[in-house]
C-alpha positions as CSV (number, residue, x, y, z in Angstrom):
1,X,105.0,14.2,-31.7
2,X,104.1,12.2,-34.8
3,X,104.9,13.4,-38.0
4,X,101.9,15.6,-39.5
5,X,100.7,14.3,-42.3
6,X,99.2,17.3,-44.7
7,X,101.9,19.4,-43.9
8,X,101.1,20.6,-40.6
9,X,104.3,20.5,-39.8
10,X,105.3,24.3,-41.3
11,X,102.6,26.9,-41.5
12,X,104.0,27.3,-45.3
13,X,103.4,24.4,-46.4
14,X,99.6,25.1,-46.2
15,X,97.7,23.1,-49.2
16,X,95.8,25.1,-51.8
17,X,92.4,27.0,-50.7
18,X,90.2,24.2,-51.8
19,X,88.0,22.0,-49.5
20,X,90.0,18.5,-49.3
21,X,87.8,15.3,-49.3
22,X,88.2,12.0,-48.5
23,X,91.6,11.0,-47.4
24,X,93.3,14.4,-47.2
25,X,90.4,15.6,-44.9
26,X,90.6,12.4,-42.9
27,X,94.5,13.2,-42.5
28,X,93.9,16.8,-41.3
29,X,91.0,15.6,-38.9
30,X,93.7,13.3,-37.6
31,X,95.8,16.3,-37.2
32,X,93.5,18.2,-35.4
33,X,92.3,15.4,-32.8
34,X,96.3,15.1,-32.3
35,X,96.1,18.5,-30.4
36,X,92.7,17.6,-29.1
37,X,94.1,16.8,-25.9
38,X,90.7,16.1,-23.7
39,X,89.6,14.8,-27.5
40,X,86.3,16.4,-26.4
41,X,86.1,17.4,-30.3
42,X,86.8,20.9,-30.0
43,X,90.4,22.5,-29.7
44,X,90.0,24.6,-26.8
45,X,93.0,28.2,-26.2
46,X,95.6,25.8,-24.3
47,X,95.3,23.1,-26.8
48,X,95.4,25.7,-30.1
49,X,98.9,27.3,-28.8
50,X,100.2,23.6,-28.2
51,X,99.1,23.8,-32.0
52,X,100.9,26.9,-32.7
53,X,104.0,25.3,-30.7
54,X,104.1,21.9,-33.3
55,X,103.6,24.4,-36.2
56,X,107.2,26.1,-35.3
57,X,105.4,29.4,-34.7
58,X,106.8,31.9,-32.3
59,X,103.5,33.5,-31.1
60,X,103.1,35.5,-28.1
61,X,100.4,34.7,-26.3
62,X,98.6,38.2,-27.4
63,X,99.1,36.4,-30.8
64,X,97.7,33.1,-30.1
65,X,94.7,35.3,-28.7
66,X,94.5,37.2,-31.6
67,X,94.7,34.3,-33.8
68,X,92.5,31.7,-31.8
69,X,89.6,34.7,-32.2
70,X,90.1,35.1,-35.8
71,X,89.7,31.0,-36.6
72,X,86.8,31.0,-33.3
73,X,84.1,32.3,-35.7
74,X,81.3,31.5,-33.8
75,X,82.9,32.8,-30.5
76,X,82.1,30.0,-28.5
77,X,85.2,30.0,-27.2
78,X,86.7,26.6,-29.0
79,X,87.8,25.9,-32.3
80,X,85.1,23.3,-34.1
81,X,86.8,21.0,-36.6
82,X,85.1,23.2,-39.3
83,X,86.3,26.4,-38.5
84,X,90.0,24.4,-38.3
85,X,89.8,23.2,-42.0
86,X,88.4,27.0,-43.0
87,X,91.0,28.2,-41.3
88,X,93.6,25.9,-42.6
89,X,92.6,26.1,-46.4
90,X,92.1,30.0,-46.6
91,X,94.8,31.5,-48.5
């Protein structure tokens, strides 16, 4: 695995809750698509605990439920680039 580049690497090293632009928001898109593994655009359950998984966190997969729900705002059952960065910037 590469190394994250906006500190994706360790959930507490999450960046401040305001929107980034330009090259941060570049840098987390590339992030994202890195766990995109069908890079269909959309992080889809297997692909968000293989997120969980580079982020160090020890989630049950109750959790990973729980937390792929809470990010899945829509409930279309994938995780839009949008709802990602929302996710990612919320305190």
């Amino acid at each position: 695995m590469p190394e994250m580049k906006y500190g994706i690497a360790a959930m507490n090293d999450r960046p401040s809750p305001v929107t980034p632009t330009g090259e941060k928001c570049a840098e987390l898109r590339e992030d994202f698509d890195y766990f995109d593994d069908n890079h269909d655009g959309l992080m889809e359950f297997g692909e968000f605990v293989g997120l969980m998984d580079g982020l160090g966190a020890d989630m049950s997969s109750d959790e990973c439920r729980i937390g792929f729900a809470e990010i899945d705002r829509d409930r279309d059952g994938v995780i839009e680039f949008e709802e990602f960065l929302d996710w990612w910037i919320s305190p």
